[in-house]
Chimera marker file (.cmm) of the C-alpha trace (Angstrom):
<marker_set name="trace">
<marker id="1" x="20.788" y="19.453" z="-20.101" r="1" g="1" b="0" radius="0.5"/>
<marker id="2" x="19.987" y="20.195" z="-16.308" r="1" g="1" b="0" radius="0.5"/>
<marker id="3" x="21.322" y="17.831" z="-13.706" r="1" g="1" b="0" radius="0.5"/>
<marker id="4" x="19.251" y="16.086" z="-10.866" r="1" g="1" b="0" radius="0.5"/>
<marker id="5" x="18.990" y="14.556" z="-7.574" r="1" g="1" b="0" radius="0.5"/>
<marker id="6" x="15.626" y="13.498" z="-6.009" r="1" g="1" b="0" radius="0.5"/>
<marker id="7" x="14.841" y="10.664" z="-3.644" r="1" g="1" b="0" radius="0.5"/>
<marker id="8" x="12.897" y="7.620" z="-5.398" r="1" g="1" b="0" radius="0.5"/>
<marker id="9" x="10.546" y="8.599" z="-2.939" r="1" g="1" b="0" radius="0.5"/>
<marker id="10" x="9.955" y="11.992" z="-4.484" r="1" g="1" b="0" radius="0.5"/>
<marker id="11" x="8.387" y="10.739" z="-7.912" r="1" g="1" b="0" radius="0.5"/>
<marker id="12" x="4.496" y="8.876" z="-8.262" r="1" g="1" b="0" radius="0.5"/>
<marker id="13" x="3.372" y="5.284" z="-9.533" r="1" g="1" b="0" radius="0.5"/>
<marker id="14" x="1.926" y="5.372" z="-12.755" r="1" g="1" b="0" radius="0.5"/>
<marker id="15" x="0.004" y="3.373" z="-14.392" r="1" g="1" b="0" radius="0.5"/>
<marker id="16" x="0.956" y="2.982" z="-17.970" r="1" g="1" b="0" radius="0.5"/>
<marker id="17" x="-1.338" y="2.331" z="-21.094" r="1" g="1" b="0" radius="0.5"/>
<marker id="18" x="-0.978" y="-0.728" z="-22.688" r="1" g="1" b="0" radius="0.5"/>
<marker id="19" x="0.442" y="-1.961" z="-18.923" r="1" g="1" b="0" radius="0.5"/>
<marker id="20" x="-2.261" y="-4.169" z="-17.477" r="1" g="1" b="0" radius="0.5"/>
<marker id="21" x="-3.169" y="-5.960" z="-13.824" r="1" g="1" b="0" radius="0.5"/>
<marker id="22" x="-1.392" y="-3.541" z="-11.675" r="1" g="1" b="0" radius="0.5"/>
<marker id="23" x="1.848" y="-2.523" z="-13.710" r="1" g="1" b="0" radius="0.5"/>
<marker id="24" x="3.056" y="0.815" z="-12.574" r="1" g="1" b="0" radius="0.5"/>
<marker id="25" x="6.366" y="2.581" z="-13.254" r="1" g="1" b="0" radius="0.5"/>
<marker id="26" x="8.132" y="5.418" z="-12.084" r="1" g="1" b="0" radius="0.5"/>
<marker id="27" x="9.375" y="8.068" z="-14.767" r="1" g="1" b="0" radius="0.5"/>
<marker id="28" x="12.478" y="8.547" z="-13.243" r="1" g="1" b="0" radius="0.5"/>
<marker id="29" x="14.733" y="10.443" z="-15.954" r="1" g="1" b="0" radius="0.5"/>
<marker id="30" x="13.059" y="11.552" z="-19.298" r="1" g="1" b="0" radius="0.5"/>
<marker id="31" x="13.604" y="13.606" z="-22.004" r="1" g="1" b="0" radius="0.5"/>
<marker id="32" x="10.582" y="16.157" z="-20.307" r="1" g="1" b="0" radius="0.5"/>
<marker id="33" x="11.728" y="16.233" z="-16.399" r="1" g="1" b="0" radius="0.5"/>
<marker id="34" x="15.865" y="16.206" z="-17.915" r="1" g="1" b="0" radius="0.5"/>
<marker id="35" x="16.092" y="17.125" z="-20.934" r="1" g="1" b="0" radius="0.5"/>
<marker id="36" x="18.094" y="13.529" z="-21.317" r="1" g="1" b="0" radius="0.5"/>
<marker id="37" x="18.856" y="11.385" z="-24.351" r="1" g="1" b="0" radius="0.5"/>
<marker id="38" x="17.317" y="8.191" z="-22.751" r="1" g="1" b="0" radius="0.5"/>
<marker id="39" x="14.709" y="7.459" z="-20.400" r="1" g="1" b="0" radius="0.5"/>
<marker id="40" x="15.551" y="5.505" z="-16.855" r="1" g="1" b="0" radius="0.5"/>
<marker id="41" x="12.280" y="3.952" z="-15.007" r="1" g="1" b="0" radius="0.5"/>
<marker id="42" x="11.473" y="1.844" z="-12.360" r="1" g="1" b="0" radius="0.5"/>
<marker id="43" x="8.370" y="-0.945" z="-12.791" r="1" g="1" b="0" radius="0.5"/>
<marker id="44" x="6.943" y="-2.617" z="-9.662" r="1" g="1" b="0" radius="0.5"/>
<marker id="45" x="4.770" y="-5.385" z="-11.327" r="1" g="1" b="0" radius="0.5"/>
<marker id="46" x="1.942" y="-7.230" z="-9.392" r="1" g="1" b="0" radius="0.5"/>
<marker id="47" x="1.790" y="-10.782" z="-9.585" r="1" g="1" b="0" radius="0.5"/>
<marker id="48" x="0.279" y="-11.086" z="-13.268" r="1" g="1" b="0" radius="0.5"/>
<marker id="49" x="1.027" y="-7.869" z="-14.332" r="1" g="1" b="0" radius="0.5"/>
<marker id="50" x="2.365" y="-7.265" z="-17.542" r="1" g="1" b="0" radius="0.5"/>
<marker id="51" x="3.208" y="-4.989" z="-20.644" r="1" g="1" b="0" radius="0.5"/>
<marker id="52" x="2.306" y="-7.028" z="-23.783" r="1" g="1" b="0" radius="0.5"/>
<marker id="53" x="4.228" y="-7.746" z="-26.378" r="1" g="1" b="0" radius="0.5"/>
<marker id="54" x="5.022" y="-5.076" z="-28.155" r="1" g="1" b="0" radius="0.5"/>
<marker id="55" x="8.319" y="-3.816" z="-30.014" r="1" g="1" b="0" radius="0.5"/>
<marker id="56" x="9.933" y="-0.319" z="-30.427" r="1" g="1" b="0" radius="0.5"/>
<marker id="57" x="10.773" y="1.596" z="-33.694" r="1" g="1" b="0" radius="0.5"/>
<marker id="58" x="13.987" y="3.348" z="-32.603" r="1" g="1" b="0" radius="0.5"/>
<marker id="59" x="14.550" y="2.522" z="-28.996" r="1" g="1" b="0" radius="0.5"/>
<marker id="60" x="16.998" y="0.027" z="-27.529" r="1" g="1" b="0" radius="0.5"/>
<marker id="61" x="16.314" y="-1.182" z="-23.834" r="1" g="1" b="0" radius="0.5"/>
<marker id="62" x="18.450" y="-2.403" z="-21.225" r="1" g="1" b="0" radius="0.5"/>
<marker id="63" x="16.197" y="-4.083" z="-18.488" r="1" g="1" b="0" radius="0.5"/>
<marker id="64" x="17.702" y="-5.102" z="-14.655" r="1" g="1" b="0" radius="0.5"/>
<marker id="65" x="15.354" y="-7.123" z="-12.357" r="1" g="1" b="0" radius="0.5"/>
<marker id="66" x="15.778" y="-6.483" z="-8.842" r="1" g="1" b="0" radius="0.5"/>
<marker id="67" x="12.792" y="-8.983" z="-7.185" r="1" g="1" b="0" radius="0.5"/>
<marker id="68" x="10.577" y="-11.364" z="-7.926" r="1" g="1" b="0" radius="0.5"/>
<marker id="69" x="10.389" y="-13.484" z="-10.908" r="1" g="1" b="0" radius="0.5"/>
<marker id="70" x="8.484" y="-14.113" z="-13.858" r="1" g="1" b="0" radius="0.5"/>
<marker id="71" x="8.610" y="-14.553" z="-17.836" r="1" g="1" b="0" radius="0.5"/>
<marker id="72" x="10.405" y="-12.258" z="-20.354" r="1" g="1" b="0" radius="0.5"/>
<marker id="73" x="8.887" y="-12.785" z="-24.274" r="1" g="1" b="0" radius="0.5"/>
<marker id="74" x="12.162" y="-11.771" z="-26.566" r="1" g="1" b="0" radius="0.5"/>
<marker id="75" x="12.082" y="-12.108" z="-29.980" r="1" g="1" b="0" radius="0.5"/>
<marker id="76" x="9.905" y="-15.329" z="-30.206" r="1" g="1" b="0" radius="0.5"/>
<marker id="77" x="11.575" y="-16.964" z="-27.344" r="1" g="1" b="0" radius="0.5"/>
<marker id="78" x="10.446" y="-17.150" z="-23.687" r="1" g="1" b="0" radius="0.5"/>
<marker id="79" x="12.793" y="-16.730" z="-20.937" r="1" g="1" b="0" radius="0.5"/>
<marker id="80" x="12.437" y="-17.239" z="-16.905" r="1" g="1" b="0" radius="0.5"/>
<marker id="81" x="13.632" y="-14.042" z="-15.284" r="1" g="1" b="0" radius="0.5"/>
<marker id="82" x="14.424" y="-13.310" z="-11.567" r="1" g="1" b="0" radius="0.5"/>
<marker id="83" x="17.355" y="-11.003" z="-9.464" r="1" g="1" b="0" radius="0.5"/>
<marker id="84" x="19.970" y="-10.419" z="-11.195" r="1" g="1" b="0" radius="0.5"/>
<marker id="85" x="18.597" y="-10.667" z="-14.947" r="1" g="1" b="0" radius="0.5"/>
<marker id="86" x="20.220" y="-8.477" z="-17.809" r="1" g="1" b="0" radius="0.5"/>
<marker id="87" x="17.844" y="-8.261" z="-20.672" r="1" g="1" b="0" radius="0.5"/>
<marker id="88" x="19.210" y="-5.872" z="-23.778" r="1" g="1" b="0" radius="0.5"/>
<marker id="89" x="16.289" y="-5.720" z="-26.142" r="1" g="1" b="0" radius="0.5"/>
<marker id="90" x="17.440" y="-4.343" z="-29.929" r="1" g="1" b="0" radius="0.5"/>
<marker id="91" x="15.260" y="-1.146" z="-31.821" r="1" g="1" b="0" radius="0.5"/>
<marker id="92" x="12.164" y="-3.363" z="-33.731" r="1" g="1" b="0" radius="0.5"/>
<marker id="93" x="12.437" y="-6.658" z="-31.351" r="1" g="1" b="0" radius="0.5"/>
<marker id="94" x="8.892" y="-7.688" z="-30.041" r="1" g="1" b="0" radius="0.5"/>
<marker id="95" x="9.011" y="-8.067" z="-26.006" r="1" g="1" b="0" radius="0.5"/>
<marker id="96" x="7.078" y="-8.370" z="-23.417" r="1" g="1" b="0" radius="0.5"/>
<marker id="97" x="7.026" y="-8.693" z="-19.800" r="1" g="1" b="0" radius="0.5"/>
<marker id="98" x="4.683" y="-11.165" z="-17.516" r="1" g="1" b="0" radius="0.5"/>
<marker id="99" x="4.450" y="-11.299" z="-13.678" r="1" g="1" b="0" radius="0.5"/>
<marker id="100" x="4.228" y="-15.057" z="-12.873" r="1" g="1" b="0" radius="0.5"/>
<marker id="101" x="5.252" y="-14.601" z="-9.231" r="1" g="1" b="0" radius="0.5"/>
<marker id="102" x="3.330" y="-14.703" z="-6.084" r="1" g="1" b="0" radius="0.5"/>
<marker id="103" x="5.245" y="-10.886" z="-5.251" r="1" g="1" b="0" radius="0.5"/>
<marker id="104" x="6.373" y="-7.995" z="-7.242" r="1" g="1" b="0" radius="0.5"/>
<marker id="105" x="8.515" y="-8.455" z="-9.687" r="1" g="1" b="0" radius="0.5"/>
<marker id="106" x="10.662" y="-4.937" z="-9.702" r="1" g="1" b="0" radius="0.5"/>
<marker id="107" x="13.317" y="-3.887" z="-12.124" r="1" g="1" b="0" radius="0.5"/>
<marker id="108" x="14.882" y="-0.622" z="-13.650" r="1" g="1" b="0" radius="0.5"/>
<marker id="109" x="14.967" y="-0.147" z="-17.450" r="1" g="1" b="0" radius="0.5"/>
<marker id="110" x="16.972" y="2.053" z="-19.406" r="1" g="1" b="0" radius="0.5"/>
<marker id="111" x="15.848" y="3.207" z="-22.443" r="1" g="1" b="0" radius="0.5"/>
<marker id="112" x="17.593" y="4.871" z="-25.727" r="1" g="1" b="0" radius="0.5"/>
<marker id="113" x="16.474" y="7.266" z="-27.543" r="1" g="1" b="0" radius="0.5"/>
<marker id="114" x="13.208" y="8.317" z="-25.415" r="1" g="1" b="0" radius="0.5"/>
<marker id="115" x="10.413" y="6.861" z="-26.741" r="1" g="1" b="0" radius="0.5"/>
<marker id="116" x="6.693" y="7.092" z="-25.621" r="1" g="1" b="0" radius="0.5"/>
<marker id="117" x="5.804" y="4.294" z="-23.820" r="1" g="1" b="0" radius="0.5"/>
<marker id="118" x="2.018" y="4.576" z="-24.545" r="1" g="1" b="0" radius="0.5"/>
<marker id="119" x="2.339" y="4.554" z="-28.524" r="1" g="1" b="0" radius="0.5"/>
<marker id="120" x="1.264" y="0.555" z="-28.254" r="1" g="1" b="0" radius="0.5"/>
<marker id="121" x="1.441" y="0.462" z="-32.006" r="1" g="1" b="0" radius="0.5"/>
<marker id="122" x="2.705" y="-3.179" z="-32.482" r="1" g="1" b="0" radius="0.5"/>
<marker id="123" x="1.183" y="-4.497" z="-29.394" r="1" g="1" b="0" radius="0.5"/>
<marker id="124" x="-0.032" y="-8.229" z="-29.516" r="1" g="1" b="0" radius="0.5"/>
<marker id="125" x="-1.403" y="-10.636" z="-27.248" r="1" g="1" b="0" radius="0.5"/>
<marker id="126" x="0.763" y="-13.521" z="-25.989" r="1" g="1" b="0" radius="0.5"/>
<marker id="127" x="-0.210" y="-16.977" z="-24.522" r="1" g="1" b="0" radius="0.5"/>
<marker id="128" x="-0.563" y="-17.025" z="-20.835" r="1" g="1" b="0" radius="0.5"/>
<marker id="129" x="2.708" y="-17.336" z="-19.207" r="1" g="1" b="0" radius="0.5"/>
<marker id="130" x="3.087" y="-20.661" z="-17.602" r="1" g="1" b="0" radius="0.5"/>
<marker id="131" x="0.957" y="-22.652" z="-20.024" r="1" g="1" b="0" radius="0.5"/>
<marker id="132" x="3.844" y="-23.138" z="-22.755" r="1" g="1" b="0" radius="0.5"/>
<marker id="133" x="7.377" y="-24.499" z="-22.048" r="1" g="1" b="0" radius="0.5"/>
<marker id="134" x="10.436" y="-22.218" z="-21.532" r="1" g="1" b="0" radius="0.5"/>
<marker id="135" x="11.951" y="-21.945" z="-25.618" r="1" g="1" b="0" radius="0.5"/>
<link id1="1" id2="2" r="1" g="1" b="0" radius="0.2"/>
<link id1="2" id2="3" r="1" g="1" b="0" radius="0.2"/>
<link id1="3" id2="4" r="1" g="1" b="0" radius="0.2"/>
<link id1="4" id2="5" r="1" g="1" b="0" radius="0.2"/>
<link id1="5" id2="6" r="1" g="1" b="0" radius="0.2"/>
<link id1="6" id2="7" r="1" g="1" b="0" radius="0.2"/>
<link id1="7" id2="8" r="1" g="1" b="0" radius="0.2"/>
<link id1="8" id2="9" r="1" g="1" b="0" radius="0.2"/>
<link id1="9" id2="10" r="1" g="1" b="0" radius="0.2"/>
<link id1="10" id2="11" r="1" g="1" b="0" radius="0.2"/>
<link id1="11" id2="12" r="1" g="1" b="0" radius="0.2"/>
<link id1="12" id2="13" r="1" g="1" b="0" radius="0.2"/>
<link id1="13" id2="14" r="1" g="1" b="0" radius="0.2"/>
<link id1="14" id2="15" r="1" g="1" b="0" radius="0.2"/>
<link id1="15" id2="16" r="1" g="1" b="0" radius="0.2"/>
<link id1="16" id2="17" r="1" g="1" b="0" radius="0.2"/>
<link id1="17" id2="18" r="1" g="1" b="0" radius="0.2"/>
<link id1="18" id2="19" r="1" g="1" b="0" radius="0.2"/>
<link id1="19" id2="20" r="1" g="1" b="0" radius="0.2"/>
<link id1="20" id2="21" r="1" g="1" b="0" radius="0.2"/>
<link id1="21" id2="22" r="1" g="1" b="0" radius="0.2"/>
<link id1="22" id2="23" r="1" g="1" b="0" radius="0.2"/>
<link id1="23" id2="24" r="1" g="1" b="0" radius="0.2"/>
<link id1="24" id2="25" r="1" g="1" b="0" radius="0.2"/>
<link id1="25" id2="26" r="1" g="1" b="0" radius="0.2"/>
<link id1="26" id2="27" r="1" g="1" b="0" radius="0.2"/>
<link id1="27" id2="28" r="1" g="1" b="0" radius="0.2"/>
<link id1="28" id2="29" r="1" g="1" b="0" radius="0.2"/>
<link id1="29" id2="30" r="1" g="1" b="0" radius="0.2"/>
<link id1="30" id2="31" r="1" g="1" b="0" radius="0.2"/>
<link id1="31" id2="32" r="1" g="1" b="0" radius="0.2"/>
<link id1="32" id2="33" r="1" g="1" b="0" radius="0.2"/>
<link id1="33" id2="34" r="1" g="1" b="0" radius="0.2"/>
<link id1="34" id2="35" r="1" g="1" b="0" radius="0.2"/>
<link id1="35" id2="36" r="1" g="1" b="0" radius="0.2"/>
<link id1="36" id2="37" r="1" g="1" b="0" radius="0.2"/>
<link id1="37" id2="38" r="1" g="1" b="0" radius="0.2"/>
<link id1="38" id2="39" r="1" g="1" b="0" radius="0.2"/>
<link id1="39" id2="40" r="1" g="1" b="0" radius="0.2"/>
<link id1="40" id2="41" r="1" g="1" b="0" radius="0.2"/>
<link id1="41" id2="42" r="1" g="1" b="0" radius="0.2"/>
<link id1="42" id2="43" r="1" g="1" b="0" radius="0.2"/>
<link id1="43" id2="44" r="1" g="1" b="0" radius="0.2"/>
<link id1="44" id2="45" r="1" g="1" b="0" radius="0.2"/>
<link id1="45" id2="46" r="1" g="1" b="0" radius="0.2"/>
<link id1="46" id2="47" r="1" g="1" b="0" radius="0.2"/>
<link id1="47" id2="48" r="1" g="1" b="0" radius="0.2"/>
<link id1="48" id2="49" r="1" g="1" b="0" radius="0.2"/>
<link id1="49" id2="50" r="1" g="1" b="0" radius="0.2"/>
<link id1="50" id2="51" r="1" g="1" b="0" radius="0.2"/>
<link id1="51" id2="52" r="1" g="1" b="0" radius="0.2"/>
<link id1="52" id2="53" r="1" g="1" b="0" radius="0.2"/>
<link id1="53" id2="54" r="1" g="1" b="0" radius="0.2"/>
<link id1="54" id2="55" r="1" g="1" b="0" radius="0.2"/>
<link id1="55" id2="56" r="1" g="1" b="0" radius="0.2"/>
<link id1="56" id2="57" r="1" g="1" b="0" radius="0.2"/>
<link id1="57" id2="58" r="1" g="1" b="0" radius="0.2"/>
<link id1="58" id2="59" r="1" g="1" b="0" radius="0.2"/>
<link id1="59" id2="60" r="1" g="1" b="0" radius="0.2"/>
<link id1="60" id2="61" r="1" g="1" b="0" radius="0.2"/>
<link id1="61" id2="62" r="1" g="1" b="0" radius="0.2"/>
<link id1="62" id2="63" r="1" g="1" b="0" radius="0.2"/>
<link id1="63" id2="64" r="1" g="1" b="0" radius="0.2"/>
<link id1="64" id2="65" r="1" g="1" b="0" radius="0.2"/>
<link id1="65" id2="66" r="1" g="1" b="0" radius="0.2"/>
<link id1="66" id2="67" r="1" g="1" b="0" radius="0.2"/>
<link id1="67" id2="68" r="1" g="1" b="0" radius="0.2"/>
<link id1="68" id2="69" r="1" g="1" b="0" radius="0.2"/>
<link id1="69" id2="70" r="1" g="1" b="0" radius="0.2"/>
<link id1="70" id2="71" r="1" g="1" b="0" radius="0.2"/>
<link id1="71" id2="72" r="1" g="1" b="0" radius="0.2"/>
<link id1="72" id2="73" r="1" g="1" b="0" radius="0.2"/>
<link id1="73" id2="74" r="1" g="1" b="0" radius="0.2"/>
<link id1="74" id2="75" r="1" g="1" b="0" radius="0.2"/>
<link id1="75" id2="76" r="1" g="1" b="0" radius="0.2"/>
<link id1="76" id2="77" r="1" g="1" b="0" radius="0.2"/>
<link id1="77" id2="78" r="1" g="1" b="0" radius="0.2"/>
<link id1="78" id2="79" r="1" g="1" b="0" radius="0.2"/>
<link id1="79" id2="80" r="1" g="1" b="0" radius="0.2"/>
<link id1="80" id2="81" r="1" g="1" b="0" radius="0.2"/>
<link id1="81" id2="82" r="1" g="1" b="0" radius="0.2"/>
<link id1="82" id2="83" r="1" g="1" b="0" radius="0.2"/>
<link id1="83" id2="84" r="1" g="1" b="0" radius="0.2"/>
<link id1="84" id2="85" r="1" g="1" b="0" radius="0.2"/>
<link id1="85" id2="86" r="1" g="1" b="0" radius="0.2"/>
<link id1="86" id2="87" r="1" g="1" b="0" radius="0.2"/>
<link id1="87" id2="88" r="1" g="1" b="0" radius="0.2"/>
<link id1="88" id2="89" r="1" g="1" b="0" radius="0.2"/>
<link id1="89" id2="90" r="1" g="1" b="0" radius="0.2"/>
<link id1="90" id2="91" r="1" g="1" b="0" radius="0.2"/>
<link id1="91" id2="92" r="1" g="1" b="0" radius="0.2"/>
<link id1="92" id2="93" r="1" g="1" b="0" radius="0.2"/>
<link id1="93" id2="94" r="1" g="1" b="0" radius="0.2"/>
<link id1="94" id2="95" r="1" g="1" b="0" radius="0.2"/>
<link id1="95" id2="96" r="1" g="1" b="0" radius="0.2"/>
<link id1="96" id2="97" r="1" g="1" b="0" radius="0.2"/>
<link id1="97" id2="98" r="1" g="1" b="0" radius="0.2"/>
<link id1="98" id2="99" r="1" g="1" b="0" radius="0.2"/>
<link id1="99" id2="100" r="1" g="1" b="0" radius="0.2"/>
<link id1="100" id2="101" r="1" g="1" b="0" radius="0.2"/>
<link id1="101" id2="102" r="1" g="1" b="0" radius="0.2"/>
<link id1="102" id2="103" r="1" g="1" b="0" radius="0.2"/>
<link id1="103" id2="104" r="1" g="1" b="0" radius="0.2"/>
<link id1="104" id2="105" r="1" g="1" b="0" radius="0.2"/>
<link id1="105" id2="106" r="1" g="1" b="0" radius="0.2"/>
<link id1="106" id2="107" r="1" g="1" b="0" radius="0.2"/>
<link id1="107" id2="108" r="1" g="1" b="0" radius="0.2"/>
<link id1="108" id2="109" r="1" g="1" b="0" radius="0.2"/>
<link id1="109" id2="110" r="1" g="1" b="0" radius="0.2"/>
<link id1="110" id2="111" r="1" g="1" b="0" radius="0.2"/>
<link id1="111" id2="112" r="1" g="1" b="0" radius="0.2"/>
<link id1="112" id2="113" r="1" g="1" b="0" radius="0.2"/>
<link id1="113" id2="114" r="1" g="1" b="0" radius="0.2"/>
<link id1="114" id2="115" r="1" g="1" b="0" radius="0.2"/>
<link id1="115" id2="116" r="1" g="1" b="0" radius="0.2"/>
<link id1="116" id2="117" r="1" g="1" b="0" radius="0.2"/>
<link id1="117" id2="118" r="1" g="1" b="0" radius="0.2"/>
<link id1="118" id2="119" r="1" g="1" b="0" radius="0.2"/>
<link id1="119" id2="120" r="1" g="1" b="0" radius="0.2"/>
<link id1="120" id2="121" r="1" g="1" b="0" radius="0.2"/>
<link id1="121" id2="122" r="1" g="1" b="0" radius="0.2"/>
<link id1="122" id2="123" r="1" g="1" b="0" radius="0.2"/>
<link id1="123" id2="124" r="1" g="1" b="0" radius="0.2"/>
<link id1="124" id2="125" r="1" g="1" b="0" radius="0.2"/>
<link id1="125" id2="126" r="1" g="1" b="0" radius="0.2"/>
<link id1="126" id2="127" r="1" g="1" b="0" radius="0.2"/>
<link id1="127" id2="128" r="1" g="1" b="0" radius="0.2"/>
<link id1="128" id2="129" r="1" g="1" b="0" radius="0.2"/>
<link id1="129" id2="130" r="1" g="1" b="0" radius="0.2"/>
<link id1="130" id2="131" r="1" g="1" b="0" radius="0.2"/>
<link id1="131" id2="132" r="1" g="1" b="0" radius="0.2"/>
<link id1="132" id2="133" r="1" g="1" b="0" radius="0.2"/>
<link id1="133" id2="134" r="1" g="1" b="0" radius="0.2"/>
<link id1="134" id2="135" r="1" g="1" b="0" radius="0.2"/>
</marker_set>
């Protein structure tokens, strides 16, 4: 392993497949640019933005949201989500994020072991957030 230090400034938006309406995310630590055994991002979502659910094989995630708010899909259940949110998502647990905001929602996610994000395997599609009560 190499070690790092670059300003957030440093790295470029993407725009993720299987991330839809103006998604992007910033690779900040991966296995490629660190050699690491997990992946750190950060996601700026625009207001109805989201990653569909979708579940990974290996991977467990840790999710912190920084700003805005919107609708987390975990397992089956829906959940509001704003500042402050801690969302631990299990290896082979369907999730998926949705902007429902009028502002970016932002948040870092830590993820273990790297995974590609773009595999999309298991994606679905969800109802629209906002049209079915909180579970």
């Amino acid at each position: 392993m190499r070690g790092m230090l670059r300003n957030i400034g440093e790295w470029e938006w993407i725009d993720l497949a299987k991330h839809h309406g103006g998604a992007l995310t910033k690779l900040l630590v991966t296995k490629e640019n660190c050699n690491s055994k997990f992946d750190f991002f950060l996601s700026s979502y625009a207001p109805k933005a989201y990653a569909a659910l979708h579940q990974h094989e290996e991977a467990e995630e840790i999710f912190y949201f920084i700003e805005g708010e919107g609708v987390f899909m975990l397992d089956g259940k829906r959940f509001n989500i704003g500042p402050g949110t801690v969302v631990y998502v299990p290896p082979k647990t369907e999730h998926g994020i949705y902007n429902t905001g009028f502002t970016n929602l932002v948040f870092v996610v830590t993820a273990s072991p790297p995974e590609p994000l773009w595999h999309g395997d298991n994606e679905q599609n969800l109802p629209t957030p906002g049209l079915n009560d909180a579970s």
